[in-house]
PQR file with spaces between the fields and no chain letter, atoms N, CA, C, O and H, PARSE charges and radii, in Angstrom:
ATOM       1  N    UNK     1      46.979  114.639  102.664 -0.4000 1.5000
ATOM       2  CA   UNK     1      48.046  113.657  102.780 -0.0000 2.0000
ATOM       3  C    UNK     1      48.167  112.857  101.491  0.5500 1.7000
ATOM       4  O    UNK     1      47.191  112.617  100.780 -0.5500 1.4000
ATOM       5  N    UNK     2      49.298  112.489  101.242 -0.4000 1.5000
ATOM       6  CA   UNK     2      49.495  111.615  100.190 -0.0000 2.0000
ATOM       7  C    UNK     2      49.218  109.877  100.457  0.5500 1.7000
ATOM       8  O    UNK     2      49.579  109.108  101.348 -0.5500 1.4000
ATOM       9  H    UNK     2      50.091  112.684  101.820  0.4000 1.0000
ATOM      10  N    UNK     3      48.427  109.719   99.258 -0.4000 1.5000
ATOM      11  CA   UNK     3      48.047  108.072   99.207 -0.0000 2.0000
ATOM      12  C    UNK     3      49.315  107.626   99.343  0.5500 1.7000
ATOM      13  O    UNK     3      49.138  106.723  100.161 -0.5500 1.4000
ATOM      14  H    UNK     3      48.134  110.344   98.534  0.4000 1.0000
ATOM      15  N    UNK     4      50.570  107.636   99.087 -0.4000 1.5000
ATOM      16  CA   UNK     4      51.562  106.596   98.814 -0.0000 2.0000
ATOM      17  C    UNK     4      52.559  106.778  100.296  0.5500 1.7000
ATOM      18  O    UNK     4      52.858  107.738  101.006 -0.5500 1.4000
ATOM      19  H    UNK     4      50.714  108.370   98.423  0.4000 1.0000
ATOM      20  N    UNK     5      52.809  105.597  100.306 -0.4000 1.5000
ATOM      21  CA   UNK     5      53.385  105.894  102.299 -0.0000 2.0000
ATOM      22  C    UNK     5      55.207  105.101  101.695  0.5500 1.7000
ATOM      23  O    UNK     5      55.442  104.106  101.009 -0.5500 1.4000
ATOM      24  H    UNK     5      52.567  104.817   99.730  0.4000 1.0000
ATOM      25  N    UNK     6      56.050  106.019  102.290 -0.4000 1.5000
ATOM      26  CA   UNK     6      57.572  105.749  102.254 -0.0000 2.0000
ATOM      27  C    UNK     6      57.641  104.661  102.957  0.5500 1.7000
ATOM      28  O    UNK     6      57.333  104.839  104.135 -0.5500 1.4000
ATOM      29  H    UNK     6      55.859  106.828  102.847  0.4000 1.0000
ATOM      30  N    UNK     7      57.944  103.550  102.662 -0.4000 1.5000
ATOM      31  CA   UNK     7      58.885  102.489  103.308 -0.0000 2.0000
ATOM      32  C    UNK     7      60.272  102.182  102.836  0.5500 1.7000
ATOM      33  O    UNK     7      60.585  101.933  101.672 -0.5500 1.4000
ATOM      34  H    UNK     7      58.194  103.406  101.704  0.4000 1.0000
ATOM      35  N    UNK     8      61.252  102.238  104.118 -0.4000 1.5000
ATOM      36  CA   UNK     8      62.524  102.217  104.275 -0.0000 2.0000
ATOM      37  C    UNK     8      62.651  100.304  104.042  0.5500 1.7000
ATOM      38  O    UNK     8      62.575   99.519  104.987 -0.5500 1.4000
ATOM      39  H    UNK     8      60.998  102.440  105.064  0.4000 1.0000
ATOM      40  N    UNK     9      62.823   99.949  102.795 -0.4000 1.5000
ATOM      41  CA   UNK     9      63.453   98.630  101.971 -0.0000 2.0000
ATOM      42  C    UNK     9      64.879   98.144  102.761  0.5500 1.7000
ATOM      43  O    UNK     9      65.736   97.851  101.927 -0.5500 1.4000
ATOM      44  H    UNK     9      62.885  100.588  102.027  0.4000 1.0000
ATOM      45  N    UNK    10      65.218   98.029  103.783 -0.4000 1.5000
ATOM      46  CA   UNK    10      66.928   97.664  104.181 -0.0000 2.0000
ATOM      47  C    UNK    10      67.532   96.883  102.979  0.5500 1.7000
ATOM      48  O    UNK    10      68.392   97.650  102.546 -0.5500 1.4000
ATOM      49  H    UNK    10      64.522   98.267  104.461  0.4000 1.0000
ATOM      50  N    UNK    11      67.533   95.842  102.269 -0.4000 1.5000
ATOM      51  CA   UNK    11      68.268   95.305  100.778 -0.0000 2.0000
ATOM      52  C    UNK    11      67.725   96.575   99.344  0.5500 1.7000
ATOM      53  O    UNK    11      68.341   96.520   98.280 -0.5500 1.4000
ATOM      54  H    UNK    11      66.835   95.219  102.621  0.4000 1.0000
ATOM      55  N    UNK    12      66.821   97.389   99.485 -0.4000 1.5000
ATOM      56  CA   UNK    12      67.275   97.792   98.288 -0.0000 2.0000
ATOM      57  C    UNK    12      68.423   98.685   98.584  0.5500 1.7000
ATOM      58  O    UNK    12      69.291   98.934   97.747 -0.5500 1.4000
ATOM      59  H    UNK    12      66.321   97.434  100.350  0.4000 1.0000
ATOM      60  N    UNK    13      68.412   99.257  100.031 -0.4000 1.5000
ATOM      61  CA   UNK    13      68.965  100.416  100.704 -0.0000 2.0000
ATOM      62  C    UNK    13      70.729  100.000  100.596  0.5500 1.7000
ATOM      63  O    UNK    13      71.553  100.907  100.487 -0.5500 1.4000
ATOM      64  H    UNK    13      67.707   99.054  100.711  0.4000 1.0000
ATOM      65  N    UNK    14      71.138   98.584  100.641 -0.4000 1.5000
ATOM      66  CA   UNK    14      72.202   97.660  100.989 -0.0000 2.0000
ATOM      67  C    UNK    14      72.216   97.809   99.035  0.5500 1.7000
ATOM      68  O    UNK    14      72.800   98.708   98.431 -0.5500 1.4000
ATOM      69  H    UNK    14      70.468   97.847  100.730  0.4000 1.0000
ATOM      70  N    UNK    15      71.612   96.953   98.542 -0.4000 1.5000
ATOM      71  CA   UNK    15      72.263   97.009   96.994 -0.0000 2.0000
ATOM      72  C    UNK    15      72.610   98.488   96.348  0.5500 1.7000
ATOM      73  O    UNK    15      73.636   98.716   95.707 -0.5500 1.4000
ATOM      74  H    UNK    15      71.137   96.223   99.033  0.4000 1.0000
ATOM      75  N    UNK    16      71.252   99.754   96.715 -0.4000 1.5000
ATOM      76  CA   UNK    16      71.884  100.980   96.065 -0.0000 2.0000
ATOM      77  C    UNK    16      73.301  101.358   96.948  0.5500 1.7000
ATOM      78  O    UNK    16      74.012  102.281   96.553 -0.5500 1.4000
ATOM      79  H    UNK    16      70.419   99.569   97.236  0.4000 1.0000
ATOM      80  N    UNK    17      73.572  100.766   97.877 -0.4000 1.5000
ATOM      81  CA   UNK    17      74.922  101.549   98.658 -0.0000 2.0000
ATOM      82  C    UNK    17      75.965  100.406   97.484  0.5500 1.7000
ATOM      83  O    UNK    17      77.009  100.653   96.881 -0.5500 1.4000
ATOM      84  H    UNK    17      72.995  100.015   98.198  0.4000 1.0000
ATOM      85  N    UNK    18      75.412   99.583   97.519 -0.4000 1.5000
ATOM      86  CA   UNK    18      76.634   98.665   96.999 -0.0000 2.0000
ATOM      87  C    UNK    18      76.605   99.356   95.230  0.5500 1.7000
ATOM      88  O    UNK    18      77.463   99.398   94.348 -0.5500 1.4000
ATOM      89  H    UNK    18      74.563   99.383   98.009  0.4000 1.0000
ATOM      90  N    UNK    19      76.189   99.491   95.254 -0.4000 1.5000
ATOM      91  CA   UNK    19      75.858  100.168   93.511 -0.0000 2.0000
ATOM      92  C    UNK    19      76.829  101.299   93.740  0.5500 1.7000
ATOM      93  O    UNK    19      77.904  101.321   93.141 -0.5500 1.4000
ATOM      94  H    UNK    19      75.492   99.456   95.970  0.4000 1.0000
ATOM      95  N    UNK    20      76.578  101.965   94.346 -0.4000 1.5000
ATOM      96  CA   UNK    20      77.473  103.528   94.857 -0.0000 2.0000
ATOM      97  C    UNK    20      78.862  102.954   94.612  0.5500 1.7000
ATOM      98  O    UNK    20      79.703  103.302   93.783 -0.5500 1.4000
ATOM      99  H    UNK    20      75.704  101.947   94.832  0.4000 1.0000
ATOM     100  N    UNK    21      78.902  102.022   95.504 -0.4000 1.5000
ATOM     101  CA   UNK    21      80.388  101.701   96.046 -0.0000 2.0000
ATOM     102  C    UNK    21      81.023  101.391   94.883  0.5500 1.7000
ATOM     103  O    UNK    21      81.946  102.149   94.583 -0.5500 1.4000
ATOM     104  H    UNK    21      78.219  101.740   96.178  0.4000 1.0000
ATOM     105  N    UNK    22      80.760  100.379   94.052 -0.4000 1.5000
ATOM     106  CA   UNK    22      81.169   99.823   92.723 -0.0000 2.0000
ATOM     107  C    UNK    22      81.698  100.993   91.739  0.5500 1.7000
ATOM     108  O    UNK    22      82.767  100.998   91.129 -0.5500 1.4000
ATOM     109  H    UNK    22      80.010   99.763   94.295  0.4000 1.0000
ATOM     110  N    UNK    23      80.703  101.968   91.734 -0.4000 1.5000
ATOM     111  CA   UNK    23      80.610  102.839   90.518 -0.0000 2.0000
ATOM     112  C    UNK    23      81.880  103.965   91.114  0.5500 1.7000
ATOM     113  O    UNK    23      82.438  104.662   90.266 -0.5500 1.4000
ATOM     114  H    UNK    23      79.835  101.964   92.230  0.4000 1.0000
ATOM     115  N    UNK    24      82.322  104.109   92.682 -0.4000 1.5000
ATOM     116  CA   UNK    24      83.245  104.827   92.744 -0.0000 2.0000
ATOM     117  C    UNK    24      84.413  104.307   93.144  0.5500 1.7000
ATOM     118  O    UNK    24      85.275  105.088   93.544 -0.5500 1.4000
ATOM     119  H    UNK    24      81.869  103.543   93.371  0.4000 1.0000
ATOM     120  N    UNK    25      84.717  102.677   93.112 -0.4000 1.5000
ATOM     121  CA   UNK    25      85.458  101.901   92.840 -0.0000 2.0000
ATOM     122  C    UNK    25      86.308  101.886   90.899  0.5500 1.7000
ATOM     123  O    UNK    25      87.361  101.988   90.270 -0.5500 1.4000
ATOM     124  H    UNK    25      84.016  102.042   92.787  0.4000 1.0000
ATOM     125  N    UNK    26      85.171  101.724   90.820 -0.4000 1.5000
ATOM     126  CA   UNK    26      85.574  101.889   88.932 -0.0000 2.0000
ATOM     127  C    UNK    26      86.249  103.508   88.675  0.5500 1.7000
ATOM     128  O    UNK    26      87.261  103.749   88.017 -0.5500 1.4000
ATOM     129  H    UNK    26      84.315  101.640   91.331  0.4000 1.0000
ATOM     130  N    UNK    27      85.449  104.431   89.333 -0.4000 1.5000
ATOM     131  CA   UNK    27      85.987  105.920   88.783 -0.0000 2.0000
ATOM     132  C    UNK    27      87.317  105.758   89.412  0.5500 1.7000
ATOM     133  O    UNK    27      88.334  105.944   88.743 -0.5500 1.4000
ATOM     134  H    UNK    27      84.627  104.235   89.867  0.4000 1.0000
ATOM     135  N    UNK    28      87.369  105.411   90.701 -0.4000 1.5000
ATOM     136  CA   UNK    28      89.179  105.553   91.195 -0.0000 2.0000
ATOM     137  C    UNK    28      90.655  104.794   90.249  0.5500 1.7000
ATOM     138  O    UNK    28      91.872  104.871   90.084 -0.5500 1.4000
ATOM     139  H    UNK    28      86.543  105.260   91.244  0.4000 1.0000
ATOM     140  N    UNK    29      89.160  103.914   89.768 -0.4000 1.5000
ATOM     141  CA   UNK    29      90.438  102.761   88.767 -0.0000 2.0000
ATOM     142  C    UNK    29      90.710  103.569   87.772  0.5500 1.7000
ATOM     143  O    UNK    29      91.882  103.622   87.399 -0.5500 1.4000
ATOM     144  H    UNK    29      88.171  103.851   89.903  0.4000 1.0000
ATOM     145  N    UNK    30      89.618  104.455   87.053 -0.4000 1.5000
ATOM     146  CA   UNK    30      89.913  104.827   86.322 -0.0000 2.0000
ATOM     147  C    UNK    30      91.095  106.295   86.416  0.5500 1.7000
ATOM     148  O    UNK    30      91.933  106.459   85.530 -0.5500 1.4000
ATOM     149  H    UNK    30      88.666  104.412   87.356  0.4000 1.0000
ATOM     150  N    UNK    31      91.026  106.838   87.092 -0.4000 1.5000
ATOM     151  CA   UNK    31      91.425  107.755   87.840 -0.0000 2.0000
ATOM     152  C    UNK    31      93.104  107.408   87.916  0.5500 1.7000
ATOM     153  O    UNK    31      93.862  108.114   87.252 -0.5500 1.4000
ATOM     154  H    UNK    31      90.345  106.705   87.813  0.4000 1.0000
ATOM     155  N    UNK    32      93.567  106.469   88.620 -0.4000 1.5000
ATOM     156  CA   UNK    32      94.628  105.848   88.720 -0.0000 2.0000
ATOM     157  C    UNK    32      95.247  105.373   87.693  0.5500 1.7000
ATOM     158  O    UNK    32      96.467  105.339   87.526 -0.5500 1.4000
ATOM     159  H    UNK    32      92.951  105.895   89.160  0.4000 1.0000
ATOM     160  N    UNK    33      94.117  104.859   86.727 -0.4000 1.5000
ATOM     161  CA   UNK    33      95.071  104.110   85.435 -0.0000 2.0000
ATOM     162  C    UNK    33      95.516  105.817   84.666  0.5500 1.7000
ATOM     163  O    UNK    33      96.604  106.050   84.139 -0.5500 1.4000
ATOM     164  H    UNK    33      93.126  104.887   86.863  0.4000 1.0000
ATOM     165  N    UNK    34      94.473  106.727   84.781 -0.4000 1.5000
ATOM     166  CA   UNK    34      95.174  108.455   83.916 -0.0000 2.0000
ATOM     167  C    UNK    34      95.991  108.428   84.732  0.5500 1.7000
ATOM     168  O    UNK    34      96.986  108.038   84.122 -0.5500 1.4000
ATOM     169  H    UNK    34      93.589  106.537   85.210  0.4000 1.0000
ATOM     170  N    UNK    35      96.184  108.540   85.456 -0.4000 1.5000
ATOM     171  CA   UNK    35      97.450  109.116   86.558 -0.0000 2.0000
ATOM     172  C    UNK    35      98.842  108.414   86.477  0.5500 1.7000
ATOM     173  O    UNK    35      99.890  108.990   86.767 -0.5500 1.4000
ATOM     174  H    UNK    35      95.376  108.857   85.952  0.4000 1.0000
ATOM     175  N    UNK    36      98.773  107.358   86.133 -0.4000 1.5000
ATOM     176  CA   UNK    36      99.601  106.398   86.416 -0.0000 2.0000
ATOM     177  C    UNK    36     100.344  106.191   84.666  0.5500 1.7000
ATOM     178  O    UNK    36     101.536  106.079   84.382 -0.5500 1.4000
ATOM     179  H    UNK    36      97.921  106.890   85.897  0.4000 1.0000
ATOM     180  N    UNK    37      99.120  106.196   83.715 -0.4000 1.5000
ATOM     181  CA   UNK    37     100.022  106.541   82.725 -0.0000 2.0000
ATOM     182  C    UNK    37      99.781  108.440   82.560  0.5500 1.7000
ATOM     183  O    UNK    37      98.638  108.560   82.118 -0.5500 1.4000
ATOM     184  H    UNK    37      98.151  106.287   83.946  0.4000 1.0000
ATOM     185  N    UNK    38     100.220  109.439   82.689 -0.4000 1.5000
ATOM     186  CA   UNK    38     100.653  110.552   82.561 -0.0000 2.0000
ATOM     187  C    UNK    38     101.884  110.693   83.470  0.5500 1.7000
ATOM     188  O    UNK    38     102.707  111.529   83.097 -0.5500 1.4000
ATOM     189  H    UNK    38     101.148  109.342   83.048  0.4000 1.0000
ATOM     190  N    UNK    39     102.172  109.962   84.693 -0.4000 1.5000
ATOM     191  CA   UNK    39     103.085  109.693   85.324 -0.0000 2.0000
ATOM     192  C    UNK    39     104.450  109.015   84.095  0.5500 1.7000
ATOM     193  O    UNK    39     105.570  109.510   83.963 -0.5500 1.4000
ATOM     194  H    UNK    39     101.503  109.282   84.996  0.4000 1.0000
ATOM     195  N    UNK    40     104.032  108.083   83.523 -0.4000 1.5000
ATOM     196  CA   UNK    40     105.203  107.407   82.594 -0.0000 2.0000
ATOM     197  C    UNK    40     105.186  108.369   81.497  0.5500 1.7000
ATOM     198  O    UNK    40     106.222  108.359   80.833 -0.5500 1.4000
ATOM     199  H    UNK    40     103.123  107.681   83.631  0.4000 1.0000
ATOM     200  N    UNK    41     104.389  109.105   81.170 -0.4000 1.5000
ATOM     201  CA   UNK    41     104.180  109.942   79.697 -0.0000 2.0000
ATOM     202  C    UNK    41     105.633  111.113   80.446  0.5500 1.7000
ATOM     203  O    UNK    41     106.751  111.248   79.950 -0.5500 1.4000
ATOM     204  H    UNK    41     103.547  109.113   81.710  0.4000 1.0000
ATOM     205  N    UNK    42     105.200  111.669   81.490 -0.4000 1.5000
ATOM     206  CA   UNK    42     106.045  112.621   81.908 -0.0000 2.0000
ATOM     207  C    UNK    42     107.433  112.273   81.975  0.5500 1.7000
ATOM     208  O    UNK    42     108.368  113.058   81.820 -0.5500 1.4000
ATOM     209  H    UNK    42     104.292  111.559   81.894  0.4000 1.0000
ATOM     210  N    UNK    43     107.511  111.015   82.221 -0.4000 1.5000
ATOM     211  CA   UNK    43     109.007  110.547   82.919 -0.0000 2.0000
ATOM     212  C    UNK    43     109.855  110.508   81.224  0.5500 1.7000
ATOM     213  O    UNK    43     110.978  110.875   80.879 -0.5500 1.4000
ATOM     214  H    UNK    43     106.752  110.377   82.346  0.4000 1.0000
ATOM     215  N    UNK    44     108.826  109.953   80.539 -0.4000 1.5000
ATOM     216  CA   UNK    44     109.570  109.204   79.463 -0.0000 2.0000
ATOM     217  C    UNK    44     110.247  110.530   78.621  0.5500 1.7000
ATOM     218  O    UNK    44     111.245  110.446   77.905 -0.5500 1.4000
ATOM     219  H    UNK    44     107.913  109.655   80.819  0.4000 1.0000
ATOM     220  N    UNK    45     109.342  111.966   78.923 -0.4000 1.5000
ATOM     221  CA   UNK    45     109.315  113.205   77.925 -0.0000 2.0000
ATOM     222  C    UNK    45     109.974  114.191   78.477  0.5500 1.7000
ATOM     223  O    UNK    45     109.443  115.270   78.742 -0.5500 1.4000
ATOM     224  H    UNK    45     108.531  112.035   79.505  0.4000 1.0000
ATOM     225  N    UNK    46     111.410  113.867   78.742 -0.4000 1.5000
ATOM     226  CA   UNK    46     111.614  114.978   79.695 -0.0000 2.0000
ATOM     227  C    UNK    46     112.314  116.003   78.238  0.5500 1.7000
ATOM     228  O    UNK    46     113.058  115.920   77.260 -0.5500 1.4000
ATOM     229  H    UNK    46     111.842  112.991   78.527  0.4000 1.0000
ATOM     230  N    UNK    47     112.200  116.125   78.335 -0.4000 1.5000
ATOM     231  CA   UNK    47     112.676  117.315   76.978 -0.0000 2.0000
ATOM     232  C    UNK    47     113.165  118.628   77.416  0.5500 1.7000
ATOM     233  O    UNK    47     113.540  118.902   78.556 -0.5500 1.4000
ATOM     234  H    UNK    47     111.597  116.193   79.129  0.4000 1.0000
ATOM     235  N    UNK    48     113.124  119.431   76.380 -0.4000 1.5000
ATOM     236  CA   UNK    48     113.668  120.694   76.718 -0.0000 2.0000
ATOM     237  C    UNK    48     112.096  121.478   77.598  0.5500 1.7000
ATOM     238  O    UNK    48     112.006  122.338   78.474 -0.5500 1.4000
ATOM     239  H    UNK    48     112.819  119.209   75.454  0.4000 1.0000
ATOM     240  N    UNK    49     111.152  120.745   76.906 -0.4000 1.5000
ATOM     241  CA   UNK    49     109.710  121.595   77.990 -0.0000 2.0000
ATOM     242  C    UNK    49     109.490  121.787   79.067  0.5500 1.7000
ATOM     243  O    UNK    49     110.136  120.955   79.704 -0.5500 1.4000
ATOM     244  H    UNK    49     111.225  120.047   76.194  0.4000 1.0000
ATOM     245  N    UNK    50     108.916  122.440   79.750 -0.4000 1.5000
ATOM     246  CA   UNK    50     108.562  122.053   81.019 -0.0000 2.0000
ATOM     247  C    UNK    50     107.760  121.017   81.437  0.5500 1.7000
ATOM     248  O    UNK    50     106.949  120.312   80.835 -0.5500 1.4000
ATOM     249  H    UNK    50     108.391  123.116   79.232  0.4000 1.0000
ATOM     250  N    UNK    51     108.151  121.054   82.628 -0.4000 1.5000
ATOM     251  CA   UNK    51     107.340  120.125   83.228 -0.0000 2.0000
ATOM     252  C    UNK    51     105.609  119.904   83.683  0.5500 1.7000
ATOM     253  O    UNK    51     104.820  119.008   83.982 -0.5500 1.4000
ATOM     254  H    UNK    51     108.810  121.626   83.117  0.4000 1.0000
ATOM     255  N    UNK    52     105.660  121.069   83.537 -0.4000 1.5000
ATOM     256  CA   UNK    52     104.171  121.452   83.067 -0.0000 2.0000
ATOM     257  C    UNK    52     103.313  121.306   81.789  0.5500 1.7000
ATOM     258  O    UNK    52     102.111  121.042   81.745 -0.5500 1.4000
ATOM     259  H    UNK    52     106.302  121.797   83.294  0.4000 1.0000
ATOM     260  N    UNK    53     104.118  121.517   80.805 -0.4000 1.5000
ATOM     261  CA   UNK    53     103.895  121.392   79.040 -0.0000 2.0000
ATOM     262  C    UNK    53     103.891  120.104   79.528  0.5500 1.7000
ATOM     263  O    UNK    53     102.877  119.519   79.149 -0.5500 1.4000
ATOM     264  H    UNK    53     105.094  121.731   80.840  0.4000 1.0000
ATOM     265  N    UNK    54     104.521  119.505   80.130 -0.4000 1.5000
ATOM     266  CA   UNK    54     104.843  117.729   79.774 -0.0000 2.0000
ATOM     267  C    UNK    54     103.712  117.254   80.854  0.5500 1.7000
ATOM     268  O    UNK    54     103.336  116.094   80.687 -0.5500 1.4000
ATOM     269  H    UNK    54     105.346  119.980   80.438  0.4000 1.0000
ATOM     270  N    UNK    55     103.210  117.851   81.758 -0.4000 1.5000
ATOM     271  CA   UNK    55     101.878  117.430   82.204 -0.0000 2.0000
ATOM     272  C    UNK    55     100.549  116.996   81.603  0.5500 1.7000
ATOM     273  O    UNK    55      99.826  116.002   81.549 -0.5500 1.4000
ATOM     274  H    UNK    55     103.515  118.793   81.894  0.4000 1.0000
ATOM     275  N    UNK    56     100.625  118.790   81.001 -0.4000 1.5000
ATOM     276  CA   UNK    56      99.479  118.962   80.034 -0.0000 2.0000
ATOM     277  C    UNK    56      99.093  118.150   79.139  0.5500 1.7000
ATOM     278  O    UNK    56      97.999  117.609   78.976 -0.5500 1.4000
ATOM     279  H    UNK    56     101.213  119.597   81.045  0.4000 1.0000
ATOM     280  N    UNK    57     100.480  118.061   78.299 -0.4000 1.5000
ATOM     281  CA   UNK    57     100.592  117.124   76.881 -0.0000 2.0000
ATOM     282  C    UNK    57     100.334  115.160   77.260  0.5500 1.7000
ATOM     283  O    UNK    57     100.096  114.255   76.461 -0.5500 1.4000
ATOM     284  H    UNK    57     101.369  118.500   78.431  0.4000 1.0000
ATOM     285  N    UNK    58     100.481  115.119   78.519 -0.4000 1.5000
ATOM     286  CA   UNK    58      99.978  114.137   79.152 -0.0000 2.0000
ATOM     287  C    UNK    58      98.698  113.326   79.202  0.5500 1.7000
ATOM     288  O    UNK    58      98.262  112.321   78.641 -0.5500 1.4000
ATOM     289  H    UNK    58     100.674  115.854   79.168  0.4000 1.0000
ATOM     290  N    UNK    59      98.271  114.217   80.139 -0.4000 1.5000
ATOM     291  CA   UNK    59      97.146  114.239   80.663 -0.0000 2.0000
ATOM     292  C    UNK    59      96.247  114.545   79.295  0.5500 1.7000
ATOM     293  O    UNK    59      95.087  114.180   79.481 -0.5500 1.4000
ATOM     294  H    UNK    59      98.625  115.034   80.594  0.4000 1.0000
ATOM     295  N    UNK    60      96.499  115.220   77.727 -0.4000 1.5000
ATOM     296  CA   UNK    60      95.547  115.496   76.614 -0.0000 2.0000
ATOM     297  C    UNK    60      95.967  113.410   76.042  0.5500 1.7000
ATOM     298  O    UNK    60      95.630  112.501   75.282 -0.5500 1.4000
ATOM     299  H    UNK    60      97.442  115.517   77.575  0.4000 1.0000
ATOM     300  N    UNK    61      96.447  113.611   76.610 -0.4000 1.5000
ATOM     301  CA   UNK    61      97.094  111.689   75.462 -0.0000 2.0000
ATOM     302  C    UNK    61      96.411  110.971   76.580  0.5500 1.7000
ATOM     303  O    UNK    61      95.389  110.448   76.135 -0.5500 1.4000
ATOM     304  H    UNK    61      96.721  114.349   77.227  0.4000 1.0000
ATOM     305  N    UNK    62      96.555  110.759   77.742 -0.4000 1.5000
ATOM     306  CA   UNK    62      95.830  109.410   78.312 -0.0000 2.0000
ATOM     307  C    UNK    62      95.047  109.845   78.402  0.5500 1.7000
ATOM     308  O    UNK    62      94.371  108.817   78.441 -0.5500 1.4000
ATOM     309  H    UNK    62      97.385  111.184   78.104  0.4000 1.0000
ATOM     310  N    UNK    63      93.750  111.244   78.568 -0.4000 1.5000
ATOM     311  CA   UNK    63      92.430  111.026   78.419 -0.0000 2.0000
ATOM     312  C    UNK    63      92.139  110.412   77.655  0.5500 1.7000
ATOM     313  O    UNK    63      91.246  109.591   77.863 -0.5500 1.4000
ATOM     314  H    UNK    63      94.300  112.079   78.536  0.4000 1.0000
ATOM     315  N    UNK    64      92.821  110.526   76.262 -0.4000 1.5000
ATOM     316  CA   UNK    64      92.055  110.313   74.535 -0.0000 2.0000
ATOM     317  C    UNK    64      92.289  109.257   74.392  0.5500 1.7000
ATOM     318  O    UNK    64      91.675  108.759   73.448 -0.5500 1.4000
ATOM     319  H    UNK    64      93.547  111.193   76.092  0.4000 1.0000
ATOM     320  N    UNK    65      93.351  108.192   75.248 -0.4000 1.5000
ATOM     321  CA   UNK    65      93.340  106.562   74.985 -0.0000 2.0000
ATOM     322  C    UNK    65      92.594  106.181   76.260  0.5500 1.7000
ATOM     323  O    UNK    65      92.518  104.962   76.413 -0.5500 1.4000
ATOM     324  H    UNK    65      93.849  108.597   76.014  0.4000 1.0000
ATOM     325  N    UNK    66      92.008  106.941   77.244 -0.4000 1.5000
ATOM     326  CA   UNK    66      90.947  106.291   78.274 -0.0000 2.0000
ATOM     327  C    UNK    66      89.775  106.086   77.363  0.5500 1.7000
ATOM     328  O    UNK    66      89.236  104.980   77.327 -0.5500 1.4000
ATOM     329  H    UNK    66      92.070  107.932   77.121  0.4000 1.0000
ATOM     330  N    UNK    67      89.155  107.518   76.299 -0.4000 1.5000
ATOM     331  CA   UNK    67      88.005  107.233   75.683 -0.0000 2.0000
ATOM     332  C    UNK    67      86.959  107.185   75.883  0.5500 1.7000
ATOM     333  O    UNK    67      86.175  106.859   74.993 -0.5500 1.4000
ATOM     334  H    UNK    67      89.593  108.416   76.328  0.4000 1.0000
């Protein structure tokens, strides 16, 4: 048997959930702010391209100003 015995902490158990929560709070923000500008990138570019080219070409520009 192992010397070291598991105890279930309820507050560290409560802060790592809250840690979780935060960190996939932030990814959705982030998530939303690409989306939201490739949404205006598309609208603004309607060109002779498709709408797909104008996705792509999007989505390569607000990654590179997310950073």
């Amino acid at each position: 048997m192992s010397p070291y015995k598991l105890v279930y902490d309820p507050e560290l158990a409560k802060k790592e959930r809250l840690l979780q929560l935060q960190e996939l709070e932030e990814f959705i923000f982030m998530v939303t702010k690409i989306l939201s500008c490739i949404r205006r990138r598309v609208e603004f570019d309607m060109t002779e391209r498709s709408k797909s080219e104008n996705f792509y070409q999007g989505i390569k520009y607000c990654y590179s100003i997310q950073g």
